[in-house]
N, C-alpha and C positions, 0 to 999 in steps of 0.2 A: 689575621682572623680575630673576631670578636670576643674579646675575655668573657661574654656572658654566657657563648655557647657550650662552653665548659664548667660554667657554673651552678653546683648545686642546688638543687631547693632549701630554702631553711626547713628545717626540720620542726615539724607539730604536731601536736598529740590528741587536738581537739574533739578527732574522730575515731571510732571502734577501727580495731586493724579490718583492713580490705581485703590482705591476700598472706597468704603463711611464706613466709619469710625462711622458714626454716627449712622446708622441702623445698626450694628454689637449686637450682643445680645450674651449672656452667652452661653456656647454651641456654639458657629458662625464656621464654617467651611471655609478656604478658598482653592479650590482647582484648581490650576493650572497647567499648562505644564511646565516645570524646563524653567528657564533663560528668564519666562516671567516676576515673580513680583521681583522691588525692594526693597531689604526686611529694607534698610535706610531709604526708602521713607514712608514706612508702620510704622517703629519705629516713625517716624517724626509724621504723622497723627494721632498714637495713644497716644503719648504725648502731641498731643494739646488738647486732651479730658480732659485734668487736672487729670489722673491719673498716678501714677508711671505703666513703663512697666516693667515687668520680663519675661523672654527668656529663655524657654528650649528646649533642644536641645537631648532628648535620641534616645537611637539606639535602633536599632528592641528588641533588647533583653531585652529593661528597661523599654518595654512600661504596667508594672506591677503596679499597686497603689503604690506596696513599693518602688517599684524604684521611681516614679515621685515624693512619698513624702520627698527620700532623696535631691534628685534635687533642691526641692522646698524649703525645710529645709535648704541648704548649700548657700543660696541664703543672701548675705552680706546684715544686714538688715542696714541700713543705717538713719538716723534720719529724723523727717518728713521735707519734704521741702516746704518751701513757696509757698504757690499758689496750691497745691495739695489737693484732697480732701483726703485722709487716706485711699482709696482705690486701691487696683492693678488693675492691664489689665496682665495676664498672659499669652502669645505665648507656645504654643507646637508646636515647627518646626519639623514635624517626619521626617524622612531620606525619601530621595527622591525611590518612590514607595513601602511606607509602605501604609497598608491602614486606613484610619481613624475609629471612632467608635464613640462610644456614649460616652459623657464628663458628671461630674458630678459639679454643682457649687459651686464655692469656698465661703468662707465665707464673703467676702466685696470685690467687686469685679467682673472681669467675665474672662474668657478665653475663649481662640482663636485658632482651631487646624488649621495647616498649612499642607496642604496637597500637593504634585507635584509629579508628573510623566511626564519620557520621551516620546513623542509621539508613539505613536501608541503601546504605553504598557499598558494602561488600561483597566481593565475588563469593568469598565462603562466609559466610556471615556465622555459620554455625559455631563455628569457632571463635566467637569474639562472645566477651560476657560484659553485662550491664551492672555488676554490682551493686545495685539499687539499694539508697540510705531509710531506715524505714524512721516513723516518727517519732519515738523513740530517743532514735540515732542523733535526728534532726534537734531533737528538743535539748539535749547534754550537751550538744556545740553550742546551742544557741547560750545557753545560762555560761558555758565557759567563755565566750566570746564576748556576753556583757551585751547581748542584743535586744533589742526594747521588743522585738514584735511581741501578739498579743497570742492565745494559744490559737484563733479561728485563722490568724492570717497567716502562724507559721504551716496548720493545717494543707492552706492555701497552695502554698510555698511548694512542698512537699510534692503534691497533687499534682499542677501545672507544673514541676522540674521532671518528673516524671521518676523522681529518685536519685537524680542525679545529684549524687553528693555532694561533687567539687560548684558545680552551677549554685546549688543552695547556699554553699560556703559563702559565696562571693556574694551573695545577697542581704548573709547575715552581718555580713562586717560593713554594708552600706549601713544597716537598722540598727547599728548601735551607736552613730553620734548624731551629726546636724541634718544628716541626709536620711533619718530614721523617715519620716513623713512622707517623701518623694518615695522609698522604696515598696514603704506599703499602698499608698496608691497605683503604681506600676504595677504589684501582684493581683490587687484588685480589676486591674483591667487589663492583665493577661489571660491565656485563653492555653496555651501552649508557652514551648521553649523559646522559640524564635520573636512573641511577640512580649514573653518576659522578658527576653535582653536587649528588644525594641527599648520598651515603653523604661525601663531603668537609665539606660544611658541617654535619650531622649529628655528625660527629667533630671538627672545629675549636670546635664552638659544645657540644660533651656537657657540660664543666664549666664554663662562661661566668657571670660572676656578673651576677644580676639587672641591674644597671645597666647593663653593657654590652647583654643580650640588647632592652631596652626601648628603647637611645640607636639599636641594629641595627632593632628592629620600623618607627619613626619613619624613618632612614635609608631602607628598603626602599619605605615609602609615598612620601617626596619625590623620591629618587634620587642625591640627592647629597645631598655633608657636607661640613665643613670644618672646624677646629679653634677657629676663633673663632665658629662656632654652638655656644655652650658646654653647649647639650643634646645634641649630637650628638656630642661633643668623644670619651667613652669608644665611639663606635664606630670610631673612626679613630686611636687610638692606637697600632694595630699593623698600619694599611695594609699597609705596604710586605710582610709577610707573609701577609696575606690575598688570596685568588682572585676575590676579588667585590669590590674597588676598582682604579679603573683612574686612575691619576692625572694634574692637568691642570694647565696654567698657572694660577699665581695660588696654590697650595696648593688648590686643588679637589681631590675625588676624586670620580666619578663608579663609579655602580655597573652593572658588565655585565648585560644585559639578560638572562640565564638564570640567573644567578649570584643577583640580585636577587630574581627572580619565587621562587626556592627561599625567599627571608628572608623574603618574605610571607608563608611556613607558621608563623614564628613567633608564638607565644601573642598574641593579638590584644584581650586583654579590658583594658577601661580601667583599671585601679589606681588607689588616691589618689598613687601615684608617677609611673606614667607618666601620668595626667591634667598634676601639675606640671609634667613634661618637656614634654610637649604645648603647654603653654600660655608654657614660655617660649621654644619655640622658635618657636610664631607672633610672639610679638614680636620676638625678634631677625630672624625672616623679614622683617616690617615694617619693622624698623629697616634691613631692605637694602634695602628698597623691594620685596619680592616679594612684592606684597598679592595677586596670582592665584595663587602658588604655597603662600600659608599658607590661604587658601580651601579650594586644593584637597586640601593635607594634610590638615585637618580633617574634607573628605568621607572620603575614602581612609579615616578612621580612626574614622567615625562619629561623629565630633563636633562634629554638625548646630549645636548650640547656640550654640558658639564660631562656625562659618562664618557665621553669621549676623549675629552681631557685628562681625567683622573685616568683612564686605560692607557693611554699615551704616555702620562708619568710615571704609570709605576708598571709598564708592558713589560720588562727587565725583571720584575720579581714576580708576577704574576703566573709568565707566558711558561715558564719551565714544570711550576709545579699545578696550573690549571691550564693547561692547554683545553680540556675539553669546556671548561667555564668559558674561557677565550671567545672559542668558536660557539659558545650559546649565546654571549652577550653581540657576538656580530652579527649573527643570523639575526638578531632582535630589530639593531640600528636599524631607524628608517634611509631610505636610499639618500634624502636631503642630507643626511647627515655625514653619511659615508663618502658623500659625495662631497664634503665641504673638509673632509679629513684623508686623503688620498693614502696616507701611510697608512690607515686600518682598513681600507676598500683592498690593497692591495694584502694585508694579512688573511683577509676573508676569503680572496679568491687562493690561497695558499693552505691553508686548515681546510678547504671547503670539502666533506667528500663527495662522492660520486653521484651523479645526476641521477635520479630515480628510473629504472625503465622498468617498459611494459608492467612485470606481474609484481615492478614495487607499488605500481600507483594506488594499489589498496591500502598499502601500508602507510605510503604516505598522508592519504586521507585521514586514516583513526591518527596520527601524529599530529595534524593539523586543529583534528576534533581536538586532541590533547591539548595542546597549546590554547586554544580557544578557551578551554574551560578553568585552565591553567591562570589566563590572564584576566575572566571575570571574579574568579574567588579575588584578585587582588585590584578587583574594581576597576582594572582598566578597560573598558566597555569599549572603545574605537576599536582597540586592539584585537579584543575576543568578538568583533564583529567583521571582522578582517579573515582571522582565522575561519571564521568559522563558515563564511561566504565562500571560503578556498576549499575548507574540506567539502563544503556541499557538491560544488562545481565538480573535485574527482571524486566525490561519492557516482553522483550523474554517469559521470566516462567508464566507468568500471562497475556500473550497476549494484555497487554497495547502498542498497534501499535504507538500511540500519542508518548509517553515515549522513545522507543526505534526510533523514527526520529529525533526526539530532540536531545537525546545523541549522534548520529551521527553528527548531525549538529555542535555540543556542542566541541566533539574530533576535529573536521574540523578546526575549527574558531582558538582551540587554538595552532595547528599546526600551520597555515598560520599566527599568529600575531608574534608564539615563532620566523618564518624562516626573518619576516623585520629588515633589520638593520637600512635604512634608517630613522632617526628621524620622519620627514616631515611621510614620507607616514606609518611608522609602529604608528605613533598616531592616522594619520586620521582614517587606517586600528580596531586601539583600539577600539576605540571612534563608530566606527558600529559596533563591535564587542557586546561594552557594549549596544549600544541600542538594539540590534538583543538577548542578553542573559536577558534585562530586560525584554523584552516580552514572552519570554518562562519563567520567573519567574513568570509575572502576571499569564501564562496556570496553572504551578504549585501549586499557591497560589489557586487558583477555585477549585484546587483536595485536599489541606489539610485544616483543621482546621483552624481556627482563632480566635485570641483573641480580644481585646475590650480596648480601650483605654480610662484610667480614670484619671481625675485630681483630686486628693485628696483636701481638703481641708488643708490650712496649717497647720502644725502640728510642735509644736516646738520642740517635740523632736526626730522626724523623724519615728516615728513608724509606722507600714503598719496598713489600717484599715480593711483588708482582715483575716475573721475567728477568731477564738479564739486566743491570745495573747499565743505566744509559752513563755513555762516554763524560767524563769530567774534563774540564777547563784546568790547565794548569794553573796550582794558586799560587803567586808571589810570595818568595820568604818573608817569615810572621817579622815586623820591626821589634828591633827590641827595645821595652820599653823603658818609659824614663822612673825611676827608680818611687817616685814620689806618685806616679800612676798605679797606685796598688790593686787587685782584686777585691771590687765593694763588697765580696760574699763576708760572714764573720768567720772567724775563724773558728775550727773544732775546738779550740782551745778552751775559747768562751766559755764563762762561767754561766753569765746571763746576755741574752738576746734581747731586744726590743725594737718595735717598730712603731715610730710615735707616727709617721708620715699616713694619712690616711685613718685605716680602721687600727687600732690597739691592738698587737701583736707580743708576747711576752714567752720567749722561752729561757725554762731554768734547767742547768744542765742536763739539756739536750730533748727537753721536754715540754711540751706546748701545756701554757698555764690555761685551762678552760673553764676552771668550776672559780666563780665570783659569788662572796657569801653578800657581797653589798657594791652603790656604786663609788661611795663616801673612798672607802680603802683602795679601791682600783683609781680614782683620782689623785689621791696623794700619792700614788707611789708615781703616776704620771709628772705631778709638779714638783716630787723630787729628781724625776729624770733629766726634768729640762733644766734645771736648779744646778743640776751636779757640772762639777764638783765640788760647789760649795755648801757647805752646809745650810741648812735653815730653821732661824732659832722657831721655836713652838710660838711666839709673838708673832712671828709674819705669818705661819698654818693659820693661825686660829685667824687673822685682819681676811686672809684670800678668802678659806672658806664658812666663817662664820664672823661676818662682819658686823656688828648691832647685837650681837646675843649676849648677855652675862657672862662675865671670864668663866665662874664656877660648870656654868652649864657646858664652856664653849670650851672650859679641859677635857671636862668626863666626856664630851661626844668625840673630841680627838682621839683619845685614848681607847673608848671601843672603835672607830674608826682602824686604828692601829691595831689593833688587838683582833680585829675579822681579816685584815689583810697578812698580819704574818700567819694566821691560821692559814688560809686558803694558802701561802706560799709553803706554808712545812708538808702539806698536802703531797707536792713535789719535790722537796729537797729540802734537808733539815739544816743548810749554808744559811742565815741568817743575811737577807738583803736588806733591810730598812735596820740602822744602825742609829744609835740616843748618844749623846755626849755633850756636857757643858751646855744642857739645856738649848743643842740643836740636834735636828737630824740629817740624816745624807745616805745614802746610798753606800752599801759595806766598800770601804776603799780595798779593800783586799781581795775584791768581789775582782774577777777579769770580765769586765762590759765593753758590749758592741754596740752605739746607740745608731740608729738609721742617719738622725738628725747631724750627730758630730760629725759623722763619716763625710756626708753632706758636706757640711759645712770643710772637712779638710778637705775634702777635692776640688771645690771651688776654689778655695785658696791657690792650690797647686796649680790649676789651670791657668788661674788668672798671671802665677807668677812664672808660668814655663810659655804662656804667652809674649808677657813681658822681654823676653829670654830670648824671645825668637825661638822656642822649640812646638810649632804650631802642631805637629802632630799629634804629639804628646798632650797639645794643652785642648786637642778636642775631644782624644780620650777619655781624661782627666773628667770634662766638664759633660760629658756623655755619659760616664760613669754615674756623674753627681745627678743627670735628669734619672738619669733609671730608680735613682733613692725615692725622687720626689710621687710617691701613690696618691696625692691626696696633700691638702692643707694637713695642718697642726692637725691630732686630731680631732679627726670628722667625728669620731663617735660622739666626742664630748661638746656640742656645738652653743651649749648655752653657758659655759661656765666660762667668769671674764676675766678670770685669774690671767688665762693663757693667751688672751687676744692679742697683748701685744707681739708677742713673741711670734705667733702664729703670725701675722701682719707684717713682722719683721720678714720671716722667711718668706711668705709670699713674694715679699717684693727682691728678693735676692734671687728667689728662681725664676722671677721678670728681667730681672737682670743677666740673670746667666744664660736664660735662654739666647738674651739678647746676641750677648757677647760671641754664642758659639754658632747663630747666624751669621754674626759677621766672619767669625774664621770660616766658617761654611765658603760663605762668598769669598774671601781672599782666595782662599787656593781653590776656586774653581767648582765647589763641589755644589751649582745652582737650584740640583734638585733639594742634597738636603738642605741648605737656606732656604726655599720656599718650605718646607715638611715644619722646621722648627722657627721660621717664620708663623707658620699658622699655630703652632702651638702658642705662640705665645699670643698671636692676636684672639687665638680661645677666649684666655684671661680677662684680655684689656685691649678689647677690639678699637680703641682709639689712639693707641702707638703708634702714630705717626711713623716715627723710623723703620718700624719694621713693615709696616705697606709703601715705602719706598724703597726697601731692600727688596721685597717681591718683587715691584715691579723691575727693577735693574735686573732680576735675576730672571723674571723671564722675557728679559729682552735679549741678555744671552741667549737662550735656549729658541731665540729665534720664532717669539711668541707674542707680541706688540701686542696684540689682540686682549691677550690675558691681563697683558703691564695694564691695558687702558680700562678693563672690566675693574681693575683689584682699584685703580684711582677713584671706579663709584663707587664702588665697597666701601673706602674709605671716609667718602664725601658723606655720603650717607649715616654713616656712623659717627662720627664728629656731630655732627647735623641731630642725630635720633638720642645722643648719649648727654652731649657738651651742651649744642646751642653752636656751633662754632663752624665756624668755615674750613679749610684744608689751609694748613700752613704754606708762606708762597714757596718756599725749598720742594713742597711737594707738588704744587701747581705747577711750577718753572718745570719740575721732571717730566709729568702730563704735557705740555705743549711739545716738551724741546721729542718726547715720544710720538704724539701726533705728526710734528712734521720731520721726525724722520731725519732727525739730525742726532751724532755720536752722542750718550752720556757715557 
C-alpha cells in the first residue's frame, strides 16, 4: 500500500477553525461540499486535543474491515510523544462522493469519517454543509501567507470560489511568488469554479517543459508524488507554489481533488518518453510495496500490458488479501490483453460471479451507468463510452428510460471533451463534465447496493475481523539467526534515538523532540551525529558553518547556536547531549545512542561478511535489514548545507552498492522475483547500471519471460542513450542476442 494514504496533512493555522473539534464524539461524521474544509486546518484543531492524529485515506474499493485494518496496521507507529495522552484521533478521508456509514469504535481513542461531495451530486444533500470562507477570513490568510493580490481581485477571488475556502487557499499561495500575475489574470477571466481552476492551471502549465507536463499527467493518474519517486520527482519541484498539491507528513504531497481532475486534461498519449517514465515509476511503486496502486496506474493510463505483468508478479501477495481488487482489475482488462496473458483469462473465469438473469439486468445497467461515469472523472473517455453504450443497450431491454438518457448524455459529454484541444476551455469543459457524471453516479448509487463503512479496531497484525479466520498455510520453522543479524529496531534502553536517513527524527528518552527554537542548533547537533564519535574542535564548527565570517562574530553565533539547542533538548530531558571539552565537542559519551546511519552501516558490514562466509541466508537478512534503515538520502530536510554532501554521497553510493549485492544473492539462490523488485530499486537511483538491467533480464528469463528480458534491454539502451550519450556495453548486447535467439544464458 501507499505510504501517503496514511499520511497526515501538515497541519496550519492560516484559517478561522471550521468545525468544533471539541464536541466531535467517536463515530462523528463531517460532511461537506468538496473545496469547502481545510483539511490542515482540521489536522491543526485535532491535535490540539492532545491526541495523536492518524489519516486514512482508502478508495471505494478498501472501504472493507480488512482493508481499513491493513491501513491502520501499516500506520508507522512511532514512540509516545510528550504531552499526548496515548490515545489516537483516527480521520477516514473517503474519496470524494463515496457514501458514509456506520463506524465501529476504536480501542483508545475515536474516529472521524470525512465525507464530501460535489454540488448538486448528493442523494441527501441536506446534510452536507458549505462552510463558506467570508472576506474577512479570506483577507487574514492572505497577509499570513504573504500573497500579493490586491483587495479588488482578492474580492474577486472570494466571489467566483463561491466561499470555498480550501479552493481560495490554493489560489493564494499561487499570488505570492513568480506566478502572482498568471493567478490574477485567471480570476479575472473566471466566471465560476470550474473555469477558475481552468484558466489557473492552463496559465501555470502554458510554458511547462515536456518533462515536467509527463512527470504532472502520471501525478494526476496516481494522486500523489514524492520526490524520491524519481519519475515523479520534476512534478513536485515547485510544490510549495502550486494550487494542486496539498502537502503531508513524510514529504508526501497529495493532489486536490478538483485541482487534479483539471491535470487529467493533460496530453494523455504514450511517448517513447513518458512510456520510460511510466515504467519506472511502476517499479519504484513496487519497491514501496504499492503493487495495487502501480496496477491501477497502469489502467488509468492504458497501459493494459504492463498491469498485466506487475498482476502476474505480485498475484502471490495481492490475491489473498484483495481478492475482490483482483477480480476488479480483470473485469477491466481488455479481451487483447487477457487473451495475450492466459493465466489471468483463466483467474477471471475462476473469481468471476454469476451471470446476471432476467430481474438482474436492471441492476446490471445502473452498474454499467457506474462504471461509465466511474471511468470519465478519470478521463478515460473510450472506456466511459464503452460502458456507457452497454448500459444504454440494457437500459432499452428492461425499459429503464432513466438509464438509457444517462448513457446518452454519458457518450455526448465524452465526445465533446475527447474534440477540445484548447487547454483553458477542454478543462473548464472537463471539470462540468466531471460534476454532471458525479451526479448521475449519486442516480446510480440509489439503484445499487451498498456497503457500510467500518473502522476496525487496531490490530497488530492486520487481520480482518469479518467471519471465520480463513484456513492458514503451514509456516516453516523461523531459522535461526546468525548472531551478527540483529533486530534494526533501537533498543528500549536508548538513551537517545535519531534518524538521520530521510527527514530528521530525534527522540530523547523515549520522547519525540518537536519544538526547534532555530535551524542553526538542529544542524549541529546533526554534524555532530555523523561526526560522532569523535570529537570536533570549535575550528572545524565555525570552517562548516560559518566559513568567511570574523572569528569574533563566528564564536558568539556558535555559542547561541549551542545555547537555543540545549534549550530546546532540556525541554525533554535534563541528560545533557551536546558535551564541551579541550576545546571540542561530541555527543555525551555516556549518552546510550542508536543512530539509523551506524546501524546501517553495521549491517552492511555483516552481510557483506556472512556473505563472504557462505552464510547467504543470513547475509540477505543482514542486508534487508540495512535497506529498511535507508528512508531517504543524508538528510533530506537539510538539502542545501555542504558541510554533509560528502558523506551523504558517500552513503548513497553504498546503498547502490548494497542493493547491488543483495540482487545478486537474490539471484544466486533462486529467489527471481525479489532480484527483479531490488533490481528496480536500485535502477530508481541510477537507471544506467548496467549490471543490474542484465540481472533483470537473466531473471526473467528464469521466470520463463523473454519477452520482459528483451523490453528491460530498451529500457536500458534508452537510458544510457538519454542519461550518458553512450551505447549498451557488449556483455549486455551479447545477453540481448544470445535471448533473441533462444540459446542458454
Amino acid at each position: 500500500m501507499l505510504a501517503a494514504k496514511v499520511a497526515a496533512p501538515l497541519p496550519e493555522g492560516h484559517w478561522p477553525r471550521q468545525t468544533d473539534v471539541g464536541t466531535m464524539h467517536s463515530g462523528h461524521t463531517i460532511r461537506t461540499y468538496e473545496g469547502y474544509l481545510i483539511e490542515s486546518r482540521l489536522a491543526a484543531d485535532l491535535e490540539s486535543r492532545g491526541q495523536r492524529v492518524i489519516w486514512l485515506r482508502p478508495e471505494e474499493h478498501e472501504l472493507k474491515q480488512a482493508s481499513l485494518a491493513r491501513m491502520l496496521a501499516s500506520v508507522d507507529h512511532h514512540p509516545p510523544i510528550s504531552g499526548l495522552s496515548g490515545k489516537s484521533t483516527v480521520v477516514v478521508q473517503l474519496a470524494v462522493g463515496a457514501k458514509p456509514g456506520p463506524t465501529s469504535g476504536l480501542a483508545a481513542g475515536c474516529e472521524i469519517v470525512l465525507a464530501s461531495i460535489l454540488d448538486g451530486t448528493g442523494p441527501d444533500e441536506g446534510a452536507f454543509a458549505r462552510l463558506p470562507a467570508d472576506r474577512s477570513a479570506a483577507g487574514a490568510a492572505a497577509e499570513q501567507l504573504g500573497s500579493s493580490l490586491p483587495a479588488k481581485a482578492l474580492d474577486r477571488l472570494v466571489a467566483v470560489a463561491s466561499g470555498r475556502a480550501a479552493l481560495i487557499d490554493s489560489v493564494l499561495r499561487v499570488s505570492r511568488g513568480p506566478s502572482a500575475r498568471s493567478a490574477m489574470l485567471a480570476i479575472e477571466r473566471a466566471h465560476d469554479v470550474q473555469s477558475l481552476i481552468a484558466a489557473t492551471t492552463a496559465g501555470l502549465l502554458e510554458n511547462a517543459d515536456p518533462v515536467r507536463l509527463d512527470a504532472l499527467a502520471l501525478a494526476a493518474r496516481l494522486g500523489y508524488a514524492h520526490d524520491r519517486l524519481s519519475a515523479l520527482r520534476a512534478a513536485v519541484d515547485a510544490a510549495e507554489r502550486e494550487p494542486w498539491w496539498q502537502p503531508l507528513a513524510g514529504g508526501w504531497q497529495r493532489l486536490h481533488y478538483l485541482w487534479g481532475k483539471a491535470l487529467l486534461f493533460l496530453p494523455a498519449a504514450m511517448t517513447a518518453s513518458r512510456r520510460d517514465r511510466l515504467i519506472r515509476l511502476v517499479g519504484e511503486l513496487e519497491a514501496e510495496g504499492a503493487h495495487a496502486e502501480a496496477i491501477e496506474l497502469c489502467a488509468r493510463t492504458g497501459a493494459w500490458d504492463t498491469a498485466a505483468e506487475v498482476l502476474i508478479d505480485c498475484l502471490d501477495i495481492v490475491l489473498g488479501e484483495r481478492t475482490d481488487a483482483v477480480r476488479r482489475w480483470l473485469d477491466r482488462f481488455p479481451p487483447t490483453i487477457l487473451a495475450r496473458h492466459p493465466a489471468l483469462s483463466r483467474l477471471r473465469t475462476e473469481l468471476a460471479l454469476e451471470p446476471p438473469r432476467g430481474s438482474q439486468l436492471p441492476q446490471e445497467a445502473w452498474v454499467a451507468l457506474h462504471e461509465s461515469c466511474v471511468a470519465l472523472t478519470e478521463m478515460r473517455l473510450d472506456t466511459a463510452r464503452t460502458h456507457a453504450r452497454r448500459a444504454g443497450q440494457l437500459g432499452r431491454q428492461t425499459g429503464e428510460a432513466a438509464v438509457h438518457g444517462y448513457a446518452k448524455q454519458l457518450v455526448r459529454l465524452t465526445h465533446e471533451v475527447g474534440r477540445i484541444k484548447a487547454p483553458h476551455k477542454g478543462m473548464d469543459q472537463f471539470l462540468r463534465a466531471v460534476e454532471f457524471a458525479a451526479r448521475l453516479d449519486s442516480a446510480a448509487y440509489r439503484n445499487m447496493p451498498t456497503g457500510s463503512i467500518q473502522v476496525p479496531a487496531r490490530a497488530s497484525n492486520g487481520d480482518s475481523r469479518e467471519g471465520p479466520p480463513a484456513p492458514r498455510r503451514a509456516e516453516p520453522a523461523r531459522p535461526v539467526r546468525h548472531p551478527a543479524v540483529a533486530d534494526v529496531r533501537p533498543s528500549d534502553a536508548s538513551d537517545l534515538v535519531a534518524y538521520l536517513f530521510g527527514d530528521f527524527r530525534l527522540i530523547l528518552d523515549d520522547q519525540k523532540v518537536t519544538s526547534w527554537s532555530g535551524v542553526l542548533g538542529k544542524s549541529l547537533l546533526k554534524y555532530l551525529m555523523i561526526q560522532r564519535p569523535k570529537p570536533v574542535t570549535r575550528g572545524k564548527l565555525l570552517a562548516a558553518f560559518w566559513p568567511g565570517v570574523p572569528l569574533a562574530s563566528a564564536k558568539n553565533r556558535l555559542h547561541v547556536a549551542l545555547h537555543g539547542l540545549r534549550t530546546d533538548l532540556r525541554q525533554v530531558s535534563s541528560k545533557p547531549v551536546v558535551v564541551h571539552n579541550r576545546d571540542a565537542y561530541t555527543i555525551n559519551p555516556e549518552l546510550t545512542v542508536w543512530l539509523d546511519v551506524e546501524e546501517f552501516t553495521r549491517l552492511m558490514a555483516a552481510g557483506t561478511m556472512l556473505a563472504r562466509t557462505g552464510g547467504r541466508d543470513d547475509a540477505i537478512r543482514a542486508l534487508q535489514a540495512a535497506c529498511s534503515l535507508y528512508q531517504g538520502d543524508l538528510i533530506e530536510d537539510t538539502p542545501f548545507a555542504e558541510w554533509f554532501v560528502p558523506e551523504r554521497d558517500r552513503l548513497a553510493t553504498t546503498y547502490l552498492d548494497l542493493l547491488a549485492q543483495l540482487a545478486r544473492l537474490h539471484f544466486d539462490d533462486g529467489r527471481y522475483p525479489a532480484c527483479v523488485d531490488t533490481c528496480r530499486r536500485l535502477l530508481a537511483r541510477d537507471p544506467c547500471w548496467e549490471q543490474a538491467h542484465r540481472l533483470v533480464m537473466r531473471s526473467y528469463l528464469r521466470l520463463d519471460k523473454p519477452h520482459r528480458a528483451l523490453a528491460q534491454f530498451e529500457l536500458c539502451k534508452r537510458q544510457l542513450q538519454a542519461n550518458l550519450g553512450m551505447t549498451p556495453d557488449p556483455k549486455t548486447i551479447s545477453l540481448y542476442e544470445s535471448i533473441r535467439a533462444h540459446r542458454v544464458v
